[in-house]
N, CA, C and O of each residue as an XYZ file, in Angstrom:
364
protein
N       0.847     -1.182      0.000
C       0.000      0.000      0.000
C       0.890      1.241      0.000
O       1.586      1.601      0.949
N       0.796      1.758     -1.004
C       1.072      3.508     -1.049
C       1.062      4.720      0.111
O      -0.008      5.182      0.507
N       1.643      4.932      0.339
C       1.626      6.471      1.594
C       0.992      7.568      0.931
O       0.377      8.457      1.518
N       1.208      7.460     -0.702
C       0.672      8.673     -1.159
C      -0.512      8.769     -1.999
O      -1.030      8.174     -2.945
N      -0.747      9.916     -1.141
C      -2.116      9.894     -2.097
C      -2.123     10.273     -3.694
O      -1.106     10.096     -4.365
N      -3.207     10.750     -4.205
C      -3.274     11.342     -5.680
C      -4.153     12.548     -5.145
O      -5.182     12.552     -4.469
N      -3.175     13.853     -5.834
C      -3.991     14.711     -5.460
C      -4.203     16.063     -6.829
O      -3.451     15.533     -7.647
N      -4.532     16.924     -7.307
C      -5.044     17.394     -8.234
C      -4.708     18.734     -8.049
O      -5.300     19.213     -7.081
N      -3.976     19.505     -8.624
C      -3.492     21.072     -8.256
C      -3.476     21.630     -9.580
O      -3.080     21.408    -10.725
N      -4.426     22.905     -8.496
C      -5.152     24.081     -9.347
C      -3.598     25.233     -9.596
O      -2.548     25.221     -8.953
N      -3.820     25.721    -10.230
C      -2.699     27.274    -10.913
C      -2.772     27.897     -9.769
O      -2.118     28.924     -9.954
N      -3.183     27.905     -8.662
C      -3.128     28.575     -7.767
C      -2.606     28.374     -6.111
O      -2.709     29.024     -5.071
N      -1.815     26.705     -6.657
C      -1.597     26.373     -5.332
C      -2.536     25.562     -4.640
O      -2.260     24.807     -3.708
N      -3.451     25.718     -5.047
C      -5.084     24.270     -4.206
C      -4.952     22.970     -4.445
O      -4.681     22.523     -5.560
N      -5.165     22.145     -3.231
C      -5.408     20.773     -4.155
C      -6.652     20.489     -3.753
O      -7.230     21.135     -2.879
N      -7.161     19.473     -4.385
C      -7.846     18.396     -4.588
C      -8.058     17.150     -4.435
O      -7.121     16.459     -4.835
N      -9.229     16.399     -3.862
C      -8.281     14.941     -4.095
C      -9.561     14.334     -5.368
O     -10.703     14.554     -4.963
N      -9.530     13.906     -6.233
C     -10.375     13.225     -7.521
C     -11.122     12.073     -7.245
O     -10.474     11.206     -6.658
N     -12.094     11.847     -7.450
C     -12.532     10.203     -7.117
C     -12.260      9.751     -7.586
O     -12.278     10.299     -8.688
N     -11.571      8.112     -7.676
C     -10.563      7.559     -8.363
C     -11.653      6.347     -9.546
O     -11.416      5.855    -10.650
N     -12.795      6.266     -8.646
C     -13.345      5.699     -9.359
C     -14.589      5.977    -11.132
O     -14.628      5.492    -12.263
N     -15.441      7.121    -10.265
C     -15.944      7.929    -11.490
C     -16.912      6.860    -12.005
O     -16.580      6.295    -13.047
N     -17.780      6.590    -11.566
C     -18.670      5.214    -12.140
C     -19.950      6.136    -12.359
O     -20.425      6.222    -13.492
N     -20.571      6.898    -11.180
C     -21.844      7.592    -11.041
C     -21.981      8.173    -11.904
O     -20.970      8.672    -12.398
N     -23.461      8.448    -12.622
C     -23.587      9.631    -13.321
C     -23.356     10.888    -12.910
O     -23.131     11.821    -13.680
N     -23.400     10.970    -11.672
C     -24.099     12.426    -10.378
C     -22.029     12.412     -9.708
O     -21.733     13.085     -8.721
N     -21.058     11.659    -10.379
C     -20.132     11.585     -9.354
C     -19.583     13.168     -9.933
O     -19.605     13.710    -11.038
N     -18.966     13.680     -8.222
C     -18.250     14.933     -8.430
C     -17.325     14.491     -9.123
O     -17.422     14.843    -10.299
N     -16.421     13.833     -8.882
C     -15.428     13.922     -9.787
C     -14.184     14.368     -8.889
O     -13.461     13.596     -8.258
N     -14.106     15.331     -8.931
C     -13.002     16.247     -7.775
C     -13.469     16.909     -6.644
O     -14.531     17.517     -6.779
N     -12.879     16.930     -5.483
C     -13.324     17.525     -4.355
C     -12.744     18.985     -4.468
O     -11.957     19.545     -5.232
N     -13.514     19.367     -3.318
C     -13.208     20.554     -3.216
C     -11.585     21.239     -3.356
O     -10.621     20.696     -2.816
N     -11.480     22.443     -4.123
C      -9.367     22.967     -3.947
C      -9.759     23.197     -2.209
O     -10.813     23.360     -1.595
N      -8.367     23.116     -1.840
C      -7.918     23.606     -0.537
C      -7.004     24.141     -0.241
O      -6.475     23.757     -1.283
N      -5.967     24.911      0.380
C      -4.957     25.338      0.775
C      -3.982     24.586      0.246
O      -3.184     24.941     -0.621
N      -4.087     23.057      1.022
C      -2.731     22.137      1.726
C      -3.208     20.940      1.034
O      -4.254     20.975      0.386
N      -2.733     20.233      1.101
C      -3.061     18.434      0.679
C      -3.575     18.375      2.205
O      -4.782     18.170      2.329
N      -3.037     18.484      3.044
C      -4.027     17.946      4.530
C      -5.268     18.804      4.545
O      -6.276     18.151      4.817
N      -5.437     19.872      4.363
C      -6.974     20.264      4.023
C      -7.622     19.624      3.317
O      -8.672     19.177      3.780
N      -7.213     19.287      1.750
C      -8.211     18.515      0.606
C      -8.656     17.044      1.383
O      -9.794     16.583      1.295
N      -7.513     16.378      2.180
C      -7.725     15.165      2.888
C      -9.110     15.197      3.804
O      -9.949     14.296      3.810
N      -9.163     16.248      4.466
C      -9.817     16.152      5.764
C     -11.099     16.370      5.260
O     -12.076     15.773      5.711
N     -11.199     17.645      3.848
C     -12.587     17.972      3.376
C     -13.168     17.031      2.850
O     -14.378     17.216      2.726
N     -12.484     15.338      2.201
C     -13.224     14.272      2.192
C     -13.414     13.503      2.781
O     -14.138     12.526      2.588
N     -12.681     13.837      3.794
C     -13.245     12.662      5.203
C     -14.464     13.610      5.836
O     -15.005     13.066      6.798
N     -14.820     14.476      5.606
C     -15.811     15.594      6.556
C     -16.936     14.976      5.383
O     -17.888     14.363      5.865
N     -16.887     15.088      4.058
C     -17.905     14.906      2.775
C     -18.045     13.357      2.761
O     -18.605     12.856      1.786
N     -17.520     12.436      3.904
C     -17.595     11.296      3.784
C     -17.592     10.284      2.758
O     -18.358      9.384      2.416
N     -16.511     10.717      2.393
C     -15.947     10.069      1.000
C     -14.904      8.731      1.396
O     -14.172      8.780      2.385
N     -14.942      7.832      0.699
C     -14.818      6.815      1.406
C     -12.904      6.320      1.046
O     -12.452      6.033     -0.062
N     -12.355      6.353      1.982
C     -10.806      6.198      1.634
C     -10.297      4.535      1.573
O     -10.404      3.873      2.606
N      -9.794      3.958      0.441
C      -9.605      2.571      0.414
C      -8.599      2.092      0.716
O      -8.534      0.865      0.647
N      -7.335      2.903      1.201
C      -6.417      3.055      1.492
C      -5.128      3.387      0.869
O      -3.986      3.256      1.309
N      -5.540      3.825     -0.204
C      -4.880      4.604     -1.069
C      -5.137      5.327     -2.170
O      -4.385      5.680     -3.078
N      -6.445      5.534     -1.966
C      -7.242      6.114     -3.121
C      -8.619      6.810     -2.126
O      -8.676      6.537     -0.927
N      -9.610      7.659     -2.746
C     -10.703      7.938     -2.666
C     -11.801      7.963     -3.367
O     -11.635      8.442     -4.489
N     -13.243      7.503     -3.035
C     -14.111      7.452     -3.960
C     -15.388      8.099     -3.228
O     -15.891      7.700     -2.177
N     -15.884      9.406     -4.175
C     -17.482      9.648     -3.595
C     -18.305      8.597     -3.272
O     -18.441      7.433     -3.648
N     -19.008      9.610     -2.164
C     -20.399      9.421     -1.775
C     -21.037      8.652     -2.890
O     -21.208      7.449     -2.692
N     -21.470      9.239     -4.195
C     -22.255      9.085     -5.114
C     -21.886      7.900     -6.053
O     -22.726      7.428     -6.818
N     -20.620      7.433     -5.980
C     -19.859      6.745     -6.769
C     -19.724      5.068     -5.781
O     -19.452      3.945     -6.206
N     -20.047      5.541     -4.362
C     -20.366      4.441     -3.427
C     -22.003      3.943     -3.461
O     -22.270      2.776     -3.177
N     -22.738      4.607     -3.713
C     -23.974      4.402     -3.443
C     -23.903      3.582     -5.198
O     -24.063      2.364     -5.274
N     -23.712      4.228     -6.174
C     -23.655      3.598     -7.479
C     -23.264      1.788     -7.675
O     -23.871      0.894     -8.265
N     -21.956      1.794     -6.867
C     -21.034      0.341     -6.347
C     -22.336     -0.561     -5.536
O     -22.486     -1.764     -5.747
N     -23.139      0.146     -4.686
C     -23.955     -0.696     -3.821
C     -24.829     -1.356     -4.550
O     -25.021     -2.571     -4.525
N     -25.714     -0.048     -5.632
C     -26.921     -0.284     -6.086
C     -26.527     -1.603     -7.323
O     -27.333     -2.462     -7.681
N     -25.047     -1.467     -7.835
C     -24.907     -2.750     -8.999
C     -24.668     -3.994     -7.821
O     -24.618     -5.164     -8.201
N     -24.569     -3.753     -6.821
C     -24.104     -5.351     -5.823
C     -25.882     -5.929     -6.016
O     -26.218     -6.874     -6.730
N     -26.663     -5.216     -5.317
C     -27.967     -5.023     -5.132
C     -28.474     -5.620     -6.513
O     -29.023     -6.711     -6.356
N     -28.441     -5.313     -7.425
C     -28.613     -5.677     -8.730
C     -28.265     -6.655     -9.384
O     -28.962     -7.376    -10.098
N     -26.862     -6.728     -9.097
C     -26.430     -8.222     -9.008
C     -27.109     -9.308     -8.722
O     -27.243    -10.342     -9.377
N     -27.488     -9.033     -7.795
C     -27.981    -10.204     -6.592
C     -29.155    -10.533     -6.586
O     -29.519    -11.605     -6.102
N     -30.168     -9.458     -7.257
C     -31.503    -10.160     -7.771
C     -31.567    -10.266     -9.248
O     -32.557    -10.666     -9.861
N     -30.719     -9.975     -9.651
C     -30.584    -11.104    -11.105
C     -30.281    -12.494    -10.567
O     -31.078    -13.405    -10.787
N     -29.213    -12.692     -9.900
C     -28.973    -13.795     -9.580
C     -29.610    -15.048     -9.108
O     -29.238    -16.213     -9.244
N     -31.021    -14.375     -8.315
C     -31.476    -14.678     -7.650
C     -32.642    -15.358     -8.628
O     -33.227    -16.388     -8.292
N     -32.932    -14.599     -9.985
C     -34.294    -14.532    -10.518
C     -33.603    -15.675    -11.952
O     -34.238    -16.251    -12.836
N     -31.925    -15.656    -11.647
C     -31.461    -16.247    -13.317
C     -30.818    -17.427    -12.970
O     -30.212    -18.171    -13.740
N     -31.029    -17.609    -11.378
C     -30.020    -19.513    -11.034
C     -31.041    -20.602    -11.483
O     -32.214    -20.689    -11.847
N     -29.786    -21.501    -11.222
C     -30.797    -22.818    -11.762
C     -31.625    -22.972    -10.223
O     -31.168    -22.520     -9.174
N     -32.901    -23.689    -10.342
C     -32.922    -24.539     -8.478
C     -32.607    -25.441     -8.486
O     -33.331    -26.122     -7.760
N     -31.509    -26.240     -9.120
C     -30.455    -27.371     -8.354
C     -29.309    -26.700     -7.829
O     -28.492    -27.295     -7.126
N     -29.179    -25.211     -8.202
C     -28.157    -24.357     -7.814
C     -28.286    -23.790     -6.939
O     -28.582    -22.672     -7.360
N     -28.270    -23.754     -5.635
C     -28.554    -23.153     -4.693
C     -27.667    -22.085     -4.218
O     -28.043    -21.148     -3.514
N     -26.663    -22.243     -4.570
C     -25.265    -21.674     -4.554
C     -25.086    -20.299     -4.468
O     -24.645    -19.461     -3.682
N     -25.760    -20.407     -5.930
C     -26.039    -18.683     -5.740
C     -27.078    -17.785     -5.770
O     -27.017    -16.729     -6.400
N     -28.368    -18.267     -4.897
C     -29.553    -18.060     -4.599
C     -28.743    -16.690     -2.699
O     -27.854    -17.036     -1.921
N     -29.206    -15.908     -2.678
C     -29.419    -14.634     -2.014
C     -30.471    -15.250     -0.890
O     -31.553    -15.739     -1.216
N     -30.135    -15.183      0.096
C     -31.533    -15.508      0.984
C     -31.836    -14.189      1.542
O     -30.796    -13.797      2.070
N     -32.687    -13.386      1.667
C     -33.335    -12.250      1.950
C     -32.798    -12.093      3.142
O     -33.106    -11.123      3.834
């Protein structure tokens, strides 16, 4: 695992930190500029952006990840065989 992050700097000295993932339609994309790299850090831990341990990914871009698990799983549910139990979802 990496110590460093990825961070995104504006002409003016700001950073950023980017969502690394970008899946959502609705995803920001980049967080807020800040002063410092420890500001941009803290403004996505405050925006509860989720840190994987070497990367960051929105709010919006997490909820996106859930809703295809979710989706997943009642396809799965609606497309197994029933000798397959395997990969039947129990509620």
């Amino acid at each position: 695992m990496s110590d460093e992050i990825f961070y995104i700097e504006d002409g003016d000295g700001g950073f950023a930190i980017p969502c690394q993932i970008k899946i959502a339609d609705d995803c920001v994309q980049v967080g807020e500029f800040c002063e410092s790299k420890e500001d941009a850090r803290h403004w996505a831990e405050e925006e509860c952006w989720i840190f994987s341990g070497e990367w960051y990914l929105c709010v919006e871009c997490n909820q996106q990840i859930m809703r295809n698990i979710v989706n997943l799983q009642t396809c799965l549910l609606y497309t197994s065989d029933a000798a397959d139990d395997s990969l039947r979802v129990d509620p």
